[in-house]
N, CA, C and O atoms as a GROMACS GRO file, in nm:
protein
  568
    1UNK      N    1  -1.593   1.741  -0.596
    1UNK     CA    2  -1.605   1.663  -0.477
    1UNK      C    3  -1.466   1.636  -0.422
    1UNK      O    4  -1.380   1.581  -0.490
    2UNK      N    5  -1.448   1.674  -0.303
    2UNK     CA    6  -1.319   1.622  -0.202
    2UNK      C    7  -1.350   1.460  -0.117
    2UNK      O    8  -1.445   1.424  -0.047
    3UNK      N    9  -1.242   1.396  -0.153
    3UNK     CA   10  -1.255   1.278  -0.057
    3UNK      C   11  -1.117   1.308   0.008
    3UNK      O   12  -1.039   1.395  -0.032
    4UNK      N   13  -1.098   1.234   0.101
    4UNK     CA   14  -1.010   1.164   0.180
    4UNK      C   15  -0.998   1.029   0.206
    4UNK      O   16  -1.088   0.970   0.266
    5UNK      N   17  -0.874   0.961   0.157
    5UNK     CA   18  -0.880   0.822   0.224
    5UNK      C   19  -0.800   0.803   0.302
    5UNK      O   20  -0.698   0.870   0.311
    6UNK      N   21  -0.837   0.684   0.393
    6UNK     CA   22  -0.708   0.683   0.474
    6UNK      C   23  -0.684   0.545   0.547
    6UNK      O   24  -0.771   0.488   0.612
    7UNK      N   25  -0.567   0.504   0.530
    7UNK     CA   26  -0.532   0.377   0.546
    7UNK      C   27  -0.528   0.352   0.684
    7UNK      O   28  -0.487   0.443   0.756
    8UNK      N   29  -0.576   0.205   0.756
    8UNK     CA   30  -0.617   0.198   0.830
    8UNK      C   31  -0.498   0.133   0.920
    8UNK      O   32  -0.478   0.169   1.036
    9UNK      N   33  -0.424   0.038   0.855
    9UNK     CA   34  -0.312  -0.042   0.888
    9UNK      C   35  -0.169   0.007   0.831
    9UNK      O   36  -0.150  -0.055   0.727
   10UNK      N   37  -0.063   0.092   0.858
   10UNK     CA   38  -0.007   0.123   0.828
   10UNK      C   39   0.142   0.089   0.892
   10UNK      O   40   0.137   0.090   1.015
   11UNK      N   41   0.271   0.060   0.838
   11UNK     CA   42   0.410   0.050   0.888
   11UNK      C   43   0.424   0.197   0.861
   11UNK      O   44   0.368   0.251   0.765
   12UNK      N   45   0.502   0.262   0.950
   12UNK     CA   46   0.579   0.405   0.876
   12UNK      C   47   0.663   0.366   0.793
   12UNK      O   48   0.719   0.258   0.815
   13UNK      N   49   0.685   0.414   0.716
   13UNK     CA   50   0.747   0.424   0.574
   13UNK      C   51   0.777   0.570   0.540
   13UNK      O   52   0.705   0.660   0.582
   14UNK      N   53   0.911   0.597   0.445
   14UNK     CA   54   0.927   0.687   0.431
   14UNK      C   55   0.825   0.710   0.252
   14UNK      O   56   0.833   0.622   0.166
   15UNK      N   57   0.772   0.791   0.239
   15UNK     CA   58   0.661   0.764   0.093
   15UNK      C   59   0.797   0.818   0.001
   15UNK      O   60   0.880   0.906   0.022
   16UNK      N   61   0.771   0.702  -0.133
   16UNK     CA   62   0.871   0.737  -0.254
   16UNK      C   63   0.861   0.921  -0.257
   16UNK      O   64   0.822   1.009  -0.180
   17UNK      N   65   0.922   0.915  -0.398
   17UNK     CA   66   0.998   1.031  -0.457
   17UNK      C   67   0.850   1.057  -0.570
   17UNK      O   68   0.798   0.976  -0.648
   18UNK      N   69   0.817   1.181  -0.546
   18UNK     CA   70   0.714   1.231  -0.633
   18UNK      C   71   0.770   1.178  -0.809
   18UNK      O   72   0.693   1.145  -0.899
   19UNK      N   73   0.873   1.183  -0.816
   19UNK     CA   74   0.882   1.170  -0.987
   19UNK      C   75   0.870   1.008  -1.017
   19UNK      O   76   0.845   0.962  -1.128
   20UNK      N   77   0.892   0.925  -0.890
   20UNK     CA   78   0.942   0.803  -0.932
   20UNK      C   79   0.698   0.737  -0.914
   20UNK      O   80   0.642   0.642  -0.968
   21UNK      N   81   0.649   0.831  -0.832
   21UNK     CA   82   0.519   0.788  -0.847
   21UNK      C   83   0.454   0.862  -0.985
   21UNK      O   84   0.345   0.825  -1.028
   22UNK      N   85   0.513   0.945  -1.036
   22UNK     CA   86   0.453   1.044  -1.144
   22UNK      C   87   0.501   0.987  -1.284
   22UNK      O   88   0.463   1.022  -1.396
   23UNK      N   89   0.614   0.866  -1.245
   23UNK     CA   90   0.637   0.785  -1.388
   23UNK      C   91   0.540   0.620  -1.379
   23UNK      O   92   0.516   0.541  -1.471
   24UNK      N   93   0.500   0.611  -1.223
   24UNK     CA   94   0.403   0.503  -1.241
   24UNK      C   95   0.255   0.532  -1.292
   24UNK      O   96   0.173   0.458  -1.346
   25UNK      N   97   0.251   0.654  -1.258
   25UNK     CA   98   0.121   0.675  -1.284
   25UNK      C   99   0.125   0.732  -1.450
   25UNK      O  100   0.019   0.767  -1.500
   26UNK      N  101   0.222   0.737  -1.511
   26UNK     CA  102   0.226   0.780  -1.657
   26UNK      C  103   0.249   0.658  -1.750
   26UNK      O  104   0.229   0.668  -1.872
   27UNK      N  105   0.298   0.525  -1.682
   27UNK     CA  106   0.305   0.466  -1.725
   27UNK      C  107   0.199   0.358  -1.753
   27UNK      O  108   0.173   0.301  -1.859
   28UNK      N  109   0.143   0.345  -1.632
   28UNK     CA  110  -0.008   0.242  -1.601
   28UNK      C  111  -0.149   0.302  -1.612
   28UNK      O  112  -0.254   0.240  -1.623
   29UNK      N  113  -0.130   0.436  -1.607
   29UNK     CA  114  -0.298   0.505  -1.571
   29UNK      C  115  -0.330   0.645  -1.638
   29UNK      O  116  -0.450   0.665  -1.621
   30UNK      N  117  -0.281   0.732  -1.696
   30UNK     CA  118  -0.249   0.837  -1.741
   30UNK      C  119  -0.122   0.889  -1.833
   30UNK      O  120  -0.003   0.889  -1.804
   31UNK      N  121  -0.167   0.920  -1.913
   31UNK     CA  122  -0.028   1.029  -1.963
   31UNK      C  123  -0.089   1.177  -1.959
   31UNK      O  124  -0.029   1.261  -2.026
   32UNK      N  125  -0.202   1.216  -1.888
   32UNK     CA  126  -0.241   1.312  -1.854
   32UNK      C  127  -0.149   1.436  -1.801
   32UNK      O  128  -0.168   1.452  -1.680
   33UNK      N  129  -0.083   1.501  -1.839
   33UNK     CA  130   0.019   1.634  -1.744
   33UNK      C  131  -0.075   1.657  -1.688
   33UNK      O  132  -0.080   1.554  -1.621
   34UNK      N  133  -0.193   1.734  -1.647
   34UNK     CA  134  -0.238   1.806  -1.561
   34UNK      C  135  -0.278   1.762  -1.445
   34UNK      O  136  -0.341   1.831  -1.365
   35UNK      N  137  -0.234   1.606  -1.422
   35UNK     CA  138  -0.277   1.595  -1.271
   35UNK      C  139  -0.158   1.580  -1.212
   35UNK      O  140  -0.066   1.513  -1.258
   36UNK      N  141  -0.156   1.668  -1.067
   36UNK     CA  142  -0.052   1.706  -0.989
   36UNK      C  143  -0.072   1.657  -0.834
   36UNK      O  144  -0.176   1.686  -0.775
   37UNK      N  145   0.018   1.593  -0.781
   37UNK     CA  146   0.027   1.502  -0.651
   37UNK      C  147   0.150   1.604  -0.576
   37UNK      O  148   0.254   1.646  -0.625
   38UNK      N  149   0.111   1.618  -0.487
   38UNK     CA  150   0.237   1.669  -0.387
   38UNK      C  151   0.214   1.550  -0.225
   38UNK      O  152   0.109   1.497  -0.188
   39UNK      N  153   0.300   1.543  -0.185
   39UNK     CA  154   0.382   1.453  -0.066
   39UNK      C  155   0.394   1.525   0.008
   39UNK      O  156   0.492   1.594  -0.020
   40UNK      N  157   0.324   1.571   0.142
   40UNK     CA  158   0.392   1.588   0.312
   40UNK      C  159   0.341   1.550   0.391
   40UNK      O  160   0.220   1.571   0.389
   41UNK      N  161   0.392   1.480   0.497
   41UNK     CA  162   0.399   1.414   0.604
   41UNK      C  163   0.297   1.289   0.569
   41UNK      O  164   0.192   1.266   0.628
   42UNK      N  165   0.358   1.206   0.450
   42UNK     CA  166   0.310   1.101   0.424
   42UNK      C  167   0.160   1.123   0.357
   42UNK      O  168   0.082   1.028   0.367
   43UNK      N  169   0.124   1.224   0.299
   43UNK     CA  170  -0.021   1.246   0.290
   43UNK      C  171   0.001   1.284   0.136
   43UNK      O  172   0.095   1.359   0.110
   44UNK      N  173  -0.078   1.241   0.035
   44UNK     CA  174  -0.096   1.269  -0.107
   44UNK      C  175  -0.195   1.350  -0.159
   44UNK      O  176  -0.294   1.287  -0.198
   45UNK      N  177  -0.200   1.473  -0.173
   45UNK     CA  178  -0.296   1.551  -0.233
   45UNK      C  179  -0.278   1.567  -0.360
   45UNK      O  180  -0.183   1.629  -0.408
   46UNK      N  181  -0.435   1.473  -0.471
   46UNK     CA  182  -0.415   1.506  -0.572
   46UNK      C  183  -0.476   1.599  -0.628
   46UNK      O  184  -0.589   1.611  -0.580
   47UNK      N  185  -0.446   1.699  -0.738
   47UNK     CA  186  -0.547   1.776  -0.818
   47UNK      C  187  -0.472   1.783  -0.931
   47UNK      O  188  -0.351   1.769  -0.952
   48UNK      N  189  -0.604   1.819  -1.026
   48UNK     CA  190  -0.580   1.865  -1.155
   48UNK      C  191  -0.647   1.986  -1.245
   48UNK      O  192  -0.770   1.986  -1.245
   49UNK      N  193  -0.611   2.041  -1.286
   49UNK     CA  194  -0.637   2.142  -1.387
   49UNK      C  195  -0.732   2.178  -1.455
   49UNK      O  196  -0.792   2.283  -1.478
   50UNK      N  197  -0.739   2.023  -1.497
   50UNK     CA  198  -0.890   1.975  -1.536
   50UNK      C  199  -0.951   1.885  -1.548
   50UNK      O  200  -0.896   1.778  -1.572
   51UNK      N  201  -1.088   1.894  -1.535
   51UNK     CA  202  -1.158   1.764  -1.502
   51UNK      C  203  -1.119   1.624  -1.560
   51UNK      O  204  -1.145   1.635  -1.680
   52UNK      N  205  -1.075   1.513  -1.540
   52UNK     CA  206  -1.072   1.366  -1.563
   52UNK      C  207  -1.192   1.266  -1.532
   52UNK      O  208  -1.290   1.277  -1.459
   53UNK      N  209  -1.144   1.162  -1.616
   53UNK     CA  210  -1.267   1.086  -1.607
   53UNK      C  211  -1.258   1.018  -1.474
   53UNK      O  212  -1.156   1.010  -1.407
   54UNK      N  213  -1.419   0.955  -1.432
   54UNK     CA  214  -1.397   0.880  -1.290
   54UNK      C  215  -1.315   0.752  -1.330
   54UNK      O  216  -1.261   0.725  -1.223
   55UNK      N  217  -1.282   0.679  -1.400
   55UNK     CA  218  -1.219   0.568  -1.388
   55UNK      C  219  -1.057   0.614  -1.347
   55UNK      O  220  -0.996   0.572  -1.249
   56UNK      N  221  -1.010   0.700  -1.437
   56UNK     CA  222  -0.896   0.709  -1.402
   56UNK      C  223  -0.825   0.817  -1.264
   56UNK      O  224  -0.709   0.834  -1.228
   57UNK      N  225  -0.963   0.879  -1.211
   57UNK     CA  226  -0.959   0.887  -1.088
   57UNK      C  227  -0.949   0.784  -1.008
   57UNK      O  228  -0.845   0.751  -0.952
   58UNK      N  229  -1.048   0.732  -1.000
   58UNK     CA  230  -1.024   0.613  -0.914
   58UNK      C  231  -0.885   0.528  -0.916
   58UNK      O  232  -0.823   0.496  -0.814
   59UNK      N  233  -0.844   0.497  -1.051
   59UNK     CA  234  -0.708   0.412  -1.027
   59UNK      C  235  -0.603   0.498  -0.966
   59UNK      O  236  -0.514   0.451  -0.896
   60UNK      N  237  -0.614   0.620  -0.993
   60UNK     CA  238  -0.480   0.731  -0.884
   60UNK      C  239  -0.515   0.674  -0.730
   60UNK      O  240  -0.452   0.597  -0.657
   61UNK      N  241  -0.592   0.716  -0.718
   61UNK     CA  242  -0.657   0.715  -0.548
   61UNK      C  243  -0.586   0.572  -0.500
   61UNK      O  244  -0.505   0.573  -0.407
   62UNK      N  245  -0.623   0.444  -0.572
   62UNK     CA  246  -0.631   0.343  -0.527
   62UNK      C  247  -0.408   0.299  -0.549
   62UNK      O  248  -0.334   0.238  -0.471
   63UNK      N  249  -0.385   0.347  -0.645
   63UNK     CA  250  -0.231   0.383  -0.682
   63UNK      C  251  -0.165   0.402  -0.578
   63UNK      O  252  -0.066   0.338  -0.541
   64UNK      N  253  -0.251   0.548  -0.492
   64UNK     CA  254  -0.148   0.636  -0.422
   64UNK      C  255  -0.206   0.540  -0.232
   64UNK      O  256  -0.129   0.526  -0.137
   65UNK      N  257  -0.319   0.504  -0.236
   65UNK     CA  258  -0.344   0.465  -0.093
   65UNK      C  259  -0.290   0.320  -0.106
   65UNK      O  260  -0.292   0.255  -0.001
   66UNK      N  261  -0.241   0.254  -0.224
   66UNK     CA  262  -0.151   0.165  -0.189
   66UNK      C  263   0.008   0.196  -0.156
   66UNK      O  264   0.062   0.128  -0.068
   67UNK      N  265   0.062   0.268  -0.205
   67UNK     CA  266   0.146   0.326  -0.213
   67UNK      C  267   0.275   0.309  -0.070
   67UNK      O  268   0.301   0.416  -0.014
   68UNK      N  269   0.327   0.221  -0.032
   68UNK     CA  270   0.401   0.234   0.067
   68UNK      C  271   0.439   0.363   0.153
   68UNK      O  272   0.477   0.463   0.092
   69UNK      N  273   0.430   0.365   0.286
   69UNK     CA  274   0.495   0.558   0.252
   69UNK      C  275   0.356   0.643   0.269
   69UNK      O  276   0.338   0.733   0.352
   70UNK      N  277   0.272   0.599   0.181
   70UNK     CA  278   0.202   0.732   0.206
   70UNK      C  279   0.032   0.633   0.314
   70UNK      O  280  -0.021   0.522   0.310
   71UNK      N  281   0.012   0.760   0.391
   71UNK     CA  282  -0.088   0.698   0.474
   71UNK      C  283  -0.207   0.757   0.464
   71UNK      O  284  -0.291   0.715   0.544
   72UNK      N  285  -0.250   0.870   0.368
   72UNK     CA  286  -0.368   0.921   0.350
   72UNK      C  287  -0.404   1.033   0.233
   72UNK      O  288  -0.360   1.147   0.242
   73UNK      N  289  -0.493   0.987   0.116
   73UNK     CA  290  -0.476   1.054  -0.052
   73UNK      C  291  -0.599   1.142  -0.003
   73UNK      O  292  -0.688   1.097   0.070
   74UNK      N  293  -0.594   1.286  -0.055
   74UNK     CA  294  -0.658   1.375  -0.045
   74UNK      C  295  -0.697   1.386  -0.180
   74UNK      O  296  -0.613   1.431  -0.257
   75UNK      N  297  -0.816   1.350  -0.228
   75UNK     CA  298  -0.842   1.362  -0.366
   75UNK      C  299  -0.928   1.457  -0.396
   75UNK      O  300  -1.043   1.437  -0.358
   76UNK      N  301  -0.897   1.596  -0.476
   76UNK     CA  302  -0.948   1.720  -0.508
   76UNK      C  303  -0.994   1.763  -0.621
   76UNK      O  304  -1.035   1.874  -0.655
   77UNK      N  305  -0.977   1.614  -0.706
   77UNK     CA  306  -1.034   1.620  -0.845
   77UNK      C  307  -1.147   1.573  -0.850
   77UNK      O  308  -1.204   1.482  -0.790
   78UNK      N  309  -1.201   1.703  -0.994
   78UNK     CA  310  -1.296   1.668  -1.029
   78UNK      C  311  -1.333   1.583  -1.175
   78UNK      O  312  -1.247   1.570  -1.262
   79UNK      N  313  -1.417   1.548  -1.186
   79UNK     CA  314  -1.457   1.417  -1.293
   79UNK      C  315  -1.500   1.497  -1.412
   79UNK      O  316  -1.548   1.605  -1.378
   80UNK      N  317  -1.498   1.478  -1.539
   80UNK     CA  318  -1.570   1.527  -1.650
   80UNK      C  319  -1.688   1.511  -1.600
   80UNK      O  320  -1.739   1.620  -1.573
   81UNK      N  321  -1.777   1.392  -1.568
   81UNK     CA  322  -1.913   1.416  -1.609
   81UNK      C  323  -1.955   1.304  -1.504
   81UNK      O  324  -1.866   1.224  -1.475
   82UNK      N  325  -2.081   1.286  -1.443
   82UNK     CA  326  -2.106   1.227  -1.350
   82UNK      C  327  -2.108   1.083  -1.371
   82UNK      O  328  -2.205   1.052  -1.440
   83UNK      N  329  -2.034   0.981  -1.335
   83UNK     CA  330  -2.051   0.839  -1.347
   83UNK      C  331  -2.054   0.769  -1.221
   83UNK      O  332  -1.984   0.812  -1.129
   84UNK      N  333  -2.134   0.655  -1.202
   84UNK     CA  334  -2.155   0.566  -1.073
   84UNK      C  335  -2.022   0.566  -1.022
   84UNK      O  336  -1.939   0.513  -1.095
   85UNK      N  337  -1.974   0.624  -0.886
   85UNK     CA  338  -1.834   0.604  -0.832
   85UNK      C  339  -1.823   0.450  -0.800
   85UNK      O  340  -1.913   0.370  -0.823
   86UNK      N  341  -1.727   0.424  -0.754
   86UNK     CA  342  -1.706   0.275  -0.763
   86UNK      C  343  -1.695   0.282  -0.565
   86UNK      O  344  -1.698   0.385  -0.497
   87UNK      N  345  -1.685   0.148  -0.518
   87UNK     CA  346  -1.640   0.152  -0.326
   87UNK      C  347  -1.551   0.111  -0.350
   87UNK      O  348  -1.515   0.071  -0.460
   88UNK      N  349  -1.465   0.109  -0.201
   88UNK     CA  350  -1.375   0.120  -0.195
   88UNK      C  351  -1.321  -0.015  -0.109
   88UNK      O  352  -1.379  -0.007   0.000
   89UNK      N  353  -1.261  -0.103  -0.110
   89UNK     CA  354  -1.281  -0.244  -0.005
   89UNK      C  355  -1.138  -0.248   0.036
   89UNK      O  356  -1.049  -0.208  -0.038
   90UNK      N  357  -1.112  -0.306   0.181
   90UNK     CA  358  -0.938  -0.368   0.194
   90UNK      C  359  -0.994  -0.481   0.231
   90UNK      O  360  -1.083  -0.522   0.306
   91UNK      N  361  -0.877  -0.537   0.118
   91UNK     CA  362  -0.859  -0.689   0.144
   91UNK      C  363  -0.831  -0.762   0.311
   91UNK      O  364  -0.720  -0.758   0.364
   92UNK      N  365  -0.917  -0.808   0.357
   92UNK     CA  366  -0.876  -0.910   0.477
   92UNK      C  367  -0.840  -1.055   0.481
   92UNK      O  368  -0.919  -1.135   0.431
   93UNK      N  369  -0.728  -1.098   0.536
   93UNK     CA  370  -0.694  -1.238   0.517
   93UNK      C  371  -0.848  -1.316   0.498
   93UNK      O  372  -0.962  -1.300   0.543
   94UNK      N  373  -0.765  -1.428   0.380
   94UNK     CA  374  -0.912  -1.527   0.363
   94UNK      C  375  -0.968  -1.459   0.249
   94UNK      O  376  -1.035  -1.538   0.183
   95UNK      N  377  -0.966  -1.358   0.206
   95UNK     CA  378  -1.048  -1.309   0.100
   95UNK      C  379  -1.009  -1.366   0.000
   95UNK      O  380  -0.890  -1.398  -0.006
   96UNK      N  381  -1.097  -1.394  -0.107
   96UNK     CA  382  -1.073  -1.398  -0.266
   96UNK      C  383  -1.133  -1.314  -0.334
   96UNK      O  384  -1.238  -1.268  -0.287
   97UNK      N  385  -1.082  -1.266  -0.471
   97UNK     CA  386  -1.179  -1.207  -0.527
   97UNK      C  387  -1.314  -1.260  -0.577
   97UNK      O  388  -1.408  -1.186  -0.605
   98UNK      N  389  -1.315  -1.370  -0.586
   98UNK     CA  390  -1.444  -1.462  -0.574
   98UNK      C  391  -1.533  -1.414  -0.494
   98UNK      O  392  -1.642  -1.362  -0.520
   99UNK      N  393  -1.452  -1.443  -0.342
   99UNK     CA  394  -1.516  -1.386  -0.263
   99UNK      C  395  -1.590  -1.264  -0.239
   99UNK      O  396  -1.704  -1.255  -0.191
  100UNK      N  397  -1.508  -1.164  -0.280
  100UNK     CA  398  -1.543  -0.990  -0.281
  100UNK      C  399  -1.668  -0.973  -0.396
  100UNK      O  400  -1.783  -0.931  -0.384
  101UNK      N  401  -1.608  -1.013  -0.490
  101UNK     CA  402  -1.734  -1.014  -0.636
  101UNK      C  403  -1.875  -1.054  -0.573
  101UNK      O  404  -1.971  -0.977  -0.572
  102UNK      N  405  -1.876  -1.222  -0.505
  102UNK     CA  406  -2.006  -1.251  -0.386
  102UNK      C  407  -2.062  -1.154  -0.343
  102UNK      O  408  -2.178  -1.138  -0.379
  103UNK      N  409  -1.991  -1.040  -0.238
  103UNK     CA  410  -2.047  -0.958  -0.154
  103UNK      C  411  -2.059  -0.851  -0.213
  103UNK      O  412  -2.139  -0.773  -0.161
  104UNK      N  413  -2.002  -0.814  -0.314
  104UNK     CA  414  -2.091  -0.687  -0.390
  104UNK      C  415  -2.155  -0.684  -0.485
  104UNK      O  416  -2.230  -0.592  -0.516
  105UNK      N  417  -2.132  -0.798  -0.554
  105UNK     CA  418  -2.244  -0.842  -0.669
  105UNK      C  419  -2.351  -0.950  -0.681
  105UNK      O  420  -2.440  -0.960  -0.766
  106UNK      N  421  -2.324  -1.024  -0.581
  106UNK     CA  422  -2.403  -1.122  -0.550
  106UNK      C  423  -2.399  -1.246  -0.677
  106UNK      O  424  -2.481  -1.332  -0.710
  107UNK      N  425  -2.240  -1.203  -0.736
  107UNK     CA  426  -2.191  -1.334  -0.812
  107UNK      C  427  -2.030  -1.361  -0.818
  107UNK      O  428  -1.955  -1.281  -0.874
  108UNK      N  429  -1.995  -1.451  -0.772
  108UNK     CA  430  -1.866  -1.486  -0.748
  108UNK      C  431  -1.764  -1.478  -0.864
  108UNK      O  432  -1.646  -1.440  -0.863
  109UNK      N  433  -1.831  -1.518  -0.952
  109UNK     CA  434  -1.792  -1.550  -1.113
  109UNK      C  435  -1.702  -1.407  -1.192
  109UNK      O  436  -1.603  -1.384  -1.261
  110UNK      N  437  -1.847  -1.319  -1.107
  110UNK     CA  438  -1.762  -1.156  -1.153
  110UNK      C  439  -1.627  -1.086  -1.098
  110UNK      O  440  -1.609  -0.965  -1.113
  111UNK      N  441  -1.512  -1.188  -1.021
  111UNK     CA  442  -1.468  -1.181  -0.984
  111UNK      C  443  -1.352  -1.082  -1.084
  111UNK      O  444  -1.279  -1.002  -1.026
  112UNK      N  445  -1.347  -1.096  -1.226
  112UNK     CA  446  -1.253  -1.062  -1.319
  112UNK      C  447  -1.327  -0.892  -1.318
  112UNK      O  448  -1.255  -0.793  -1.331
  113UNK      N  449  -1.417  -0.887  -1.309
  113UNK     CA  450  -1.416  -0.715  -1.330
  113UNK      C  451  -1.342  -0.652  -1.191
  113UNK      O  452  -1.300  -0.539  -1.216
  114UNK      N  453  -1.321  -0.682  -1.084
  114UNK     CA  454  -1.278  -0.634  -1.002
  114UNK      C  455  -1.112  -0.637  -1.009
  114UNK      O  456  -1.036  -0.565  -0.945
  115UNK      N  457  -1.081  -0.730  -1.096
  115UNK     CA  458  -0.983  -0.757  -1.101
  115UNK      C  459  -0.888  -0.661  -1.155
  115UNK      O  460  -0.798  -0.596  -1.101
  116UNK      N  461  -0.960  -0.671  -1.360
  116UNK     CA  462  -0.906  -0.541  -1.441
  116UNK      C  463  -0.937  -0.417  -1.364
  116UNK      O  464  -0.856  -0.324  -1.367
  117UNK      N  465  -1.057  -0.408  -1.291
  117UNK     CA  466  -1.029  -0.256  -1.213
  117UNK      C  467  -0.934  -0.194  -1.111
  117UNK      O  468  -0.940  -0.092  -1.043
  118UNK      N  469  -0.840  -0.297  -1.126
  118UNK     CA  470  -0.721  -0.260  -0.990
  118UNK      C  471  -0.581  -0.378  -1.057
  118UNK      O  472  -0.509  -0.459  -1.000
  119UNK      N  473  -0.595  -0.333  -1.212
  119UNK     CA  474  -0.481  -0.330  -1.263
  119UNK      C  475  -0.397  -0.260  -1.289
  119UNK      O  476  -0.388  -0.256  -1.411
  120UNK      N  477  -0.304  -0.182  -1.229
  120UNK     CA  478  -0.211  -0.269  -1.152
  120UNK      C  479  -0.281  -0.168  -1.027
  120UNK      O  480  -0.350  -0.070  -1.052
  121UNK      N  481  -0.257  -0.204  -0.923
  121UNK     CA  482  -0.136  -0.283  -0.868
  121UNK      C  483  -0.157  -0.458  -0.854
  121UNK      O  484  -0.066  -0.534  -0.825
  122UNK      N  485  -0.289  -0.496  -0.881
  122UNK     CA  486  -0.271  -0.632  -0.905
  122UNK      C  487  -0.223  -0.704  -1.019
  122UNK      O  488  -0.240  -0.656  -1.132
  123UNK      N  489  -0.146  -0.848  -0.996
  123UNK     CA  490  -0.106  -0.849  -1.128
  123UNK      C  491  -0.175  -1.019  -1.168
  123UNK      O  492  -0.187  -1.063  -1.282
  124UNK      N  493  -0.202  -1.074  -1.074
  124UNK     CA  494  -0.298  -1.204  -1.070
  124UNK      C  495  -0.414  -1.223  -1.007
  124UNK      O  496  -0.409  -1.187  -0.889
  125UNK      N  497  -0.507  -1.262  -1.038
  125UNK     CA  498  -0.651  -1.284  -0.981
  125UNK      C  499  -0.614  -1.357  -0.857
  125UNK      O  500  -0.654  -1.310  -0.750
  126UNK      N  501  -0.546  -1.465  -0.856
  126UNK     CA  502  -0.491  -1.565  -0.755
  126UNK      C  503  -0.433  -1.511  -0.607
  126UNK      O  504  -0.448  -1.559  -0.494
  127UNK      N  505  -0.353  -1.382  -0.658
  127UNK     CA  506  -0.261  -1.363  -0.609
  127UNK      C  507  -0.326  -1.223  -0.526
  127UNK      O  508  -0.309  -1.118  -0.588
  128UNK      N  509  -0.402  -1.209  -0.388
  128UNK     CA  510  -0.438  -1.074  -0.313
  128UNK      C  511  -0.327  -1.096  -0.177
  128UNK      O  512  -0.272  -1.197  -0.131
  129UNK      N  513  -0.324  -0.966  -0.144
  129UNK     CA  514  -0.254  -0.932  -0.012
  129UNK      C  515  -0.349  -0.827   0.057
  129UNK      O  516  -0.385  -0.717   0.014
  130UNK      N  517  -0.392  -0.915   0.226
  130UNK     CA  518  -0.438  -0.831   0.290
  130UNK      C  519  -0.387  -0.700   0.296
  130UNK      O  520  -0.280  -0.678   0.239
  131UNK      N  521  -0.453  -0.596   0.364
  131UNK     CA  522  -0.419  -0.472   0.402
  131UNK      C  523  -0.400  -0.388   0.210
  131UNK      O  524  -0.333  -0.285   0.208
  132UNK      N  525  -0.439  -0.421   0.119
  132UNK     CA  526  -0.454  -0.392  -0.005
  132UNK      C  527  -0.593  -0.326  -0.048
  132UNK      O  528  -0.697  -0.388  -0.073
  133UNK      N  529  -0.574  -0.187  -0.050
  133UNK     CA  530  -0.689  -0.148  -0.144
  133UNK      C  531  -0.766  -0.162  -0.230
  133UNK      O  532  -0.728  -0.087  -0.320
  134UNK      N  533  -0.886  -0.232  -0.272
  134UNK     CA  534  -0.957  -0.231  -0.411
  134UNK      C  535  -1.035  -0.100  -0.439
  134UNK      O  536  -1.086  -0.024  -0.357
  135UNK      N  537  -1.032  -0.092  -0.562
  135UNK     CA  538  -1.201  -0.048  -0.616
  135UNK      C  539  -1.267  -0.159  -0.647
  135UNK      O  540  -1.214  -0.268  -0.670
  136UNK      N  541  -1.387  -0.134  -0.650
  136UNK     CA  542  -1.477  -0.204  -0.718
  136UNK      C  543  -1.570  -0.144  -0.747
  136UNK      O  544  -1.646  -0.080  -0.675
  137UNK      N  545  -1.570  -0.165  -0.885
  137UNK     CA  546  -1.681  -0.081  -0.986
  137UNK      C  547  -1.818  -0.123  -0.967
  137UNK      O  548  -1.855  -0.236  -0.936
  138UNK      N  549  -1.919   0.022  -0.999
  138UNK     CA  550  -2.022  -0.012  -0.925
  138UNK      C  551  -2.116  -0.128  -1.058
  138UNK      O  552  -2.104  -0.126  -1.181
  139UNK      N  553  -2.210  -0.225  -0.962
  139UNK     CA  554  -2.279  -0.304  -1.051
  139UNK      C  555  -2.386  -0.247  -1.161
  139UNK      O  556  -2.494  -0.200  -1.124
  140UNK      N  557  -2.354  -0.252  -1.279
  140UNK     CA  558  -2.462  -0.223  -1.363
  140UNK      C  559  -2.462  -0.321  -1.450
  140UNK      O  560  -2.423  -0.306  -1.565
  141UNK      N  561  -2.511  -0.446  -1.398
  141UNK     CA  562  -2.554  -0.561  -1.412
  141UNK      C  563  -2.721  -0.573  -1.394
  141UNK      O  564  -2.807  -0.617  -1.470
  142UNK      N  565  -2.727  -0.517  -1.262
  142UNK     CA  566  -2.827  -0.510  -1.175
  142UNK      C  567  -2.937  -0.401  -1.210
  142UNK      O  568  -3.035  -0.386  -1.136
   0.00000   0.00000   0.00000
């Protein structure tokens, strides 16, 4: 499956240095070698070699469309094996994750799974910035 994302609110920015995103993403989300990101004209196309799991798809995607610099992740990987994809939300002023957990789970409380799912780039529950990408994993609560 090919997605595209693409950020809606953007400053131009010049997007970092492929090695300096290829040591964040080795450090927080992967030590995987085979997934490969290339950079032009602000646009991130990822692929890999071989299939990865959806979670740690998703945290690239959400990595790279936060990513200063870059304004749209072309994601070309495929998943080992089929799992519920997660959506995709930007934060709008006023939001909490309280809030967000409400509208997709229909419990406020679950605010902490949304949380660990967009660790990093978040680093406090407290602490959101509009114009910020989430995942949010899908409910299997329900």
């Amino acid at each position: 499956m090919i997605a595209l994302y693409h950020k809606i609110h953007h400053e131009p920015q010049q997007p970092p240095a492929i090695q300096e995103i290829t040591n964040i993403i080795h450090e927080n989300i992967t030590k995987n070698e085979t997934v490969n990101i290339t950079i032009e004209n602000n646009k991130a196309v990822v692929t890999s070699k071989e299939p990865i799991d959806q979670d740690t798809k998703e945290r690239l995607v959400v990595l790279l469309t936060n990513t200063p610099g870059i304004i749209q992740v072309d994601d070309q990987i495929e998943t080992k094996q089929e799992e519920p994809a997660c959506q995709y939300y930007t934060i709008r002023s006023g939001d909490t994750l309280s809030s967000i957990a409400q509208q997709f789970y229909g419990d406020a409380n679950r605010y902490n799974e949304i949380f660990k799912a967009n660790s990093p780039p978040l680093k406090d529950p407290d602490e959101i910035q509009p114009n910020v990408t989430l995942r949010v994993p899908p409910d299997r609560k329900r």
